[in-house]
N, C-alpha and C positions, 0 to 999 in steps of 0.2 A: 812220115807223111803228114802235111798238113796243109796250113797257110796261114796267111799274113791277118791275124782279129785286129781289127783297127779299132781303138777307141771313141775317134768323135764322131760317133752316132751309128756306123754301121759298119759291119764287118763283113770281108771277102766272102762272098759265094761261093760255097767251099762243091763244086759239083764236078771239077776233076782236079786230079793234085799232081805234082811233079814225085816223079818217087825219090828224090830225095831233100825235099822240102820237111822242114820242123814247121811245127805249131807254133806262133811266137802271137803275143797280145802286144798290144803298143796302146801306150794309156797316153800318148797324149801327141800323136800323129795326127794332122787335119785334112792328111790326104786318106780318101774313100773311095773303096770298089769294092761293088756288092756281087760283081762276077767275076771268079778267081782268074788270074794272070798266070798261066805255068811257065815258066823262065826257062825250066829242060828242054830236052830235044822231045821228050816224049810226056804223056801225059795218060794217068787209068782212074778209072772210075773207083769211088771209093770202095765197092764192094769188090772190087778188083785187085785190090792193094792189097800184099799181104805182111808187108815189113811196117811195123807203127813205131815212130818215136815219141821220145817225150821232149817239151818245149825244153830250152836253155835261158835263164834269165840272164841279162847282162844290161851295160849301159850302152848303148850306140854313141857315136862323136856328137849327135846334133840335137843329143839330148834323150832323144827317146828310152820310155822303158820300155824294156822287154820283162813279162812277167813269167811263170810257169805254172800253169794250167791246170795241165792232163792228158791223158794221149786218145786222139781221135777214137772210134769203134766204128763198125759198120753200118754202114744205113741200114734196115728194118725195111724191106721190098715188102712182105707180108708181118701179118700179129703186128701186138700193139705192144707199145714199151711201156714198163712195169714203173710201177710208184719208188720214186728213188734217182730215177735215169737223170744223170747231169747230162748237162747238152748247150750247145749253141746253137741261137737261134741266128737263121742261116740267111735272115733277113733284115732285121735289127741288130744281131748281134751280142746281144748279152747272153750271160750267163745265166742258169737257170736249173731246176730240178722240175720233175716230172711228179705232181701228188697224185692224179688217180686221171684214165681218160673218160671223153664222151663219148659217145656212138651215135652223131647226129646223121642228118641227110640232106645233100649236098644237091642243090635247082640250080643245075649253071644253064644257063639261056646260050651258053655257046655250044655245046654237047648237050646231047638229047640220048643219051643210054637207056636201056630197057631196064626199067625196074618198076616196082608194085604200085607206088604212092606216083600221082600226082598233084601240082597245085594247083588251083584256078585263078584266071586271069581279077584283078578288083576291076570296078567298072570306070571305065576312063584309061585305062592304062596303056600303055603307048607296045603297038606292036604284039597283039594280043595272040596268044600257042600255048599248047600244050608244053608243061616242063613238067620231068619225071625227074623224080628222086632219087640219089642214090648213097650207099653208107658210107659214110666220112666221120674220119677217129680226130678228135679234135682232144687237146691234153689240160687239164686244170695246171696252172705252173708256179712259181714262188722264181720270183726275178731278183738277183744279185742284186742290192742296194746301194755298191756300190758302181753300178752300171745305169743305176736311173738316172744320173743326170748328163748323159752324154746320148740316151736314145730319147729323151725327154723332150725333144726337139723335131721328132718322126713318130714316137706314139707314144700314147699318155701314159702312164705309170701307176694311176690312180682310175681305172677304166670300171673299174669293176664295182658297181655303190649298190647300197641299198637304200633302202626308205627307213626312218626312224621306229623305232618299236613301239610308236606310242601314238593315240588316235590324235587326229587334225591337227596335224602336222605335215609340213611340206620337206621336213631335214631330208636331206641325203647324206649319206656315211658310206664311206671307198675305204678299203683295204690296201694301202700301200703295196704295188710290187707285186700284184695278182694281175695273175694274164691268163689267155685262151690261143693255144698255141697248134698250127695244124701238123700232120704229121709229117707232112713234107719239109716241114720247116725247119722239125730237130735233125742237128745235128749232135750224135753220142758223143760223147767221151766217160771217160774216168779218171780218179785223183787218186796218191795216197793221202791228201788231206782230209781229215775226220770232219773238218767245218768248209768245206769248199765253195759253200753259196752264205753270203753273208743276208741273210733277214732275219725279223724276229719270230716269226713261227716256225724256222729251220728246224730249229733244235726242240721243237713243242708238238711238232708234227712228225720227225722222221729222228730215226735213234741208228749208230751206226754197227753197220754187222759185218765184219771183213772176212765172214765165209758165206756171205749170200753174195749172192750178183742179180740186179744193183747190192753195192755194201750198204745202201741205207732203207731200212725197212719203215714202214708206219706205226706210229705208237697208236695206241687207245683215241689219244684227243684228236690224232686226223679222222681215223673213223667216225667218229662223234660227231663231229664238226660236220663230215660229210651228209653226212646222216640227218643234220639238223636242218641244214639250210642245202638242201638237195634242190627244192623244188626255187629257190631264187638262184642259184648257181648254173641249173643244168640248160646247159647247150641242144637243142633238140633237130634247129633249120640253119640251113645256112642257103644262101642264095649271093650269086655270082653273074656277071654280064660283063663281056668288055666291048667298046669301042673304041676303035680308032689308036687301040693299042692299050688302049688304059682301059685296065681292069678292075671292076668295082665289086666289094665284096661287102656282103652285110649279114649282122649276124642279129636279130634281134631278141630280149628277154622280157617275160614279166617280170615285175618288182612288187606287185601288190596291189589294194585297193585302198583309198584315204576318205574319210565323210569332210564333204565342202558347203557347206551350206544347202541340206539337208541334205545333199543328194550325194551318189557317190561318183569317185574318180578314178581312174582305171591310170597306172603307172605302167608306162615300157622303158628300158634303154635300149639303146641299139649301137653295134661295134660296127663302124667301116673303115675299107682299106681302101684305098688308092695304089694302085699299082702300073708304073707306065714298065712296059712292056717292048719297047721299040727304042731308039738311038734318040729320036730330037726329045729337047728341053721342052716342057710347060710347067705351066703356075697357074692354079686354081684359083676364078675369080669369082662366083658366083654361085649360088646353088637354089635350087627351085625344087620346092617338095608341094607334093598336093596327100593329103591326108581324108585320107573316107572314115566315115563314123558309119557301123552300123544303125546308126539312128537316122542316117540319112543326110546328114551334114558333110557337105564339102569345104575343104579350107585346104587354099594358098598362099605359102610360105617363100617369100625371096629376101634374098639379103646375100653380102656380100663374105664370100671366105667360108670357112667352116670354122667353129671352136673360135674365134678370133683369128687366123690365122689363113693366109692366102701362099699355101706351100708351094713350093718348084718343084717338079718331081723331073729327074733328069736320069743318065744313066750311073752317074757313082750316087743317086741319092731317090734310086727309084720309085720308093714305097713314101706312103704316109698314113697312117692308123691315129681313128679318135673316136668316142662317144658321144653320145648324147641321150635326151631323154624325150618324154615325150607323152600327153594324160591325155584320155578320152574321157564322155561323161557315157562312154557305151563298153560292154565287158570284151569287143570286138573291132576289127579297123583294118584297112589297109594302107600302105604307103610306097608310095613311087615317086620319080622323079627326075632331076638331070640338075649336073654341073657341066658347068662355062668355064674353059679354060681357054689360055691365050698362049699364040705359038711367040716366038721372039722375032720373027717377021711381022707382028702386031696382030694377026689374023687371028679369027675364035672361032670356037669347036665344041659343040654338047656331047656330053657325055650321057649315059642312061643307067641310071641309079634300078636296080633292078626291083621289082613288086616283092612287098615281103607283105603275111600276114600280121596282125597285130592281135597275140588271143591270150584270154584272161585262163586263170586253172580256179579251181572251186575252191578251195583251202586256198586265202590267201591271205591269213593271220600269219607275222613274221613267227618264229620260235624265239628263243635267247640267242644270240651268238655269244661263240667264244671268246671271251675280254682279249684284245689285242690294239695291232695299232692300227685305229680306226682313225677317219681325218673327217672330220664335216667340212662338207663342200656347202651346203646353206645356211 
């Protein structure tokens, strides 16, 4: 049981399988579908399946590799998967390991569920209601390195930064190959290979144990690590909206406080997704944020594309994932907003960047982190 992992950039939707389909990777195929094709007469769900194979490597006529992997497992309906879990990410595609999950909580402005927490609307925000909270397992993950440069094109690699360790200073430092991944999105598997995800904290962070399950357990320096830098890592909000078929996801963090000329600065990043959701082609032309300060200050941000980049989001290339940053001179904030996108009949369409809070935490002296490959982006 499996399907077709495509290398350039994104790999099959693996959400029903033909039963007698292998797993096969193709490291250098430029055709993409991110919603599996069953070619049988019949087609089960993966927790349905009970016959698993494993890939076959070989070379196709027109070039293609096929590599071998590992053999699928079952999606996880309930509980959260354990530090260790390989997997494919069932939207990008790459390879991956599972180091420890979050337990955030999930404002989708499309669903309105009963649960405890809600947020409040910021002032000015477009389409103002009650949105209620609810628990969503999001995974800390360590990304195949050799798969960064073929998702590298749909979402960044380098998402994940911090602020430099040292006062006034504006550096930012990213973690190669660290992601925030939801639970929907892993797909399991398993290797007999001892090294099956190539990064450099693989082997610094997880030690392998071929009578646990997952076989790779956490050493001392993952907990450490966790432990250290908990309060810039952790996942706590997530907020969700879609229009018009495209579904905008955002996940925002603090990063710290910096002194600027005498006063201080308040650091966030924030994750978004783009996700079209429906059959027609668009391509992202604009994006308009408005930014509240608790100090009372309004500010109006437009420009064109996001990250440099004015993506096509179609149906083999539905998704697009990127960061960014963002300072207040207040420990508080809001942000909302809307992208402009354009149909291929030339016609445009706003999209609605959902309200997220922007909130400082009290301790926000960095720790050490653990020496690794860290990359300065400033």
């Amino acid at each position: 049981m499996a399907a077709c992992v495509l290398r350039r950039g994104v790999f099959c939707r693996v959400g029903k399988y033909s039963e007698k389909h292998t797993l096969n990777v193709d490291f250098n195929s430029r055709h993409q579908a991110n919603r599996s094709r069953c070619q049988g007469s019949r087609c089960a769900a993966v927790s349905a399946l009970q016959q698993r194979r494993f890939m076959s490597s070989r070379m196709r006529p027109e070039g293609r590799v096929l590599e071998t992997v590992g053999v699928f497992e079952t999606q996880k309906q309930h509980g959260s998967y354990e530090t260790g879990q390989l997997f494919l990410h069932s939207v990008f595609g790459y390879r991956g390991v599972v180091l420890f999950p979050w337990h955030a909580r999930l404002y989708d402005r499309d669903v309105s569920p009963a649960a405890p927490e809600t947020k409040s609307e910021p002032p000015g925000a477009h389409e103002s209601k009650e949105v209620k909270g609810k628990p969503h397992v999001y995974y800390q993950v360590l990304i195949d390195t050799r798969d960064c440069p073929h998702v590298s094109q749909r979402s960044q690699t380098e998402a994940v930064t911090f602020l430099a360790n040292h006062e006034n200073s504006r550096a930012l430092y990213a973690i190669p190959g660290l992601d925030y991944v939801s639970h929907e999105d892993i797909l399991p598997y398993n290797s007999t290979d001892q090294v099956p995800v190539q990064h450099e904290l693989f082997e610094r962070f997880l030690m392998y144990n071929p009578s646990k399950a997952p076989q790779f357990v956490p050493r001392d320096a993952l907990r450490a690590w966790q432990d250290t830098n908990h309060r810039w890592l952790e996942l706590s909000d997530v907020h969700r909206e879609t229009t018009e078929n495209i579904r905008v996801t955002v996940i925002p963090f603090h990063m710290g406080t910096r002194e600027a000329q005498n006063s201080d600065v308040y650091w966030w990043r924030y994750c978004i997704r783009l996700e079209n959701l429906g059959n027609e082609v668009v391509q992202l032309r604009e994006r308009h944020w408005r930014i509240f300060s608790l100090s009372g200050t309004l500010e109006t941000v437009r420009g064109r594309g996001v990250v440099g980049r004015e993506p096509v989001l179609s149906k083999d290339q539905p998704a697009f994932q990127y960061s960014s940053h963002v300072s207040l001179q207040s420990p508080s904030g809001h942000m909302w907003g809307s992208y402009r996108l354009e149909r291929p009949n030339g016609t445009f369409f706003d999209v609605r960047i959902p309200p997220f809070s922007l909130e400082s935490k009290k301790d926000d002296t960095p720790n050490s982190f653990l020496p690794g490959p860290f990359t300065s982006l400033l």
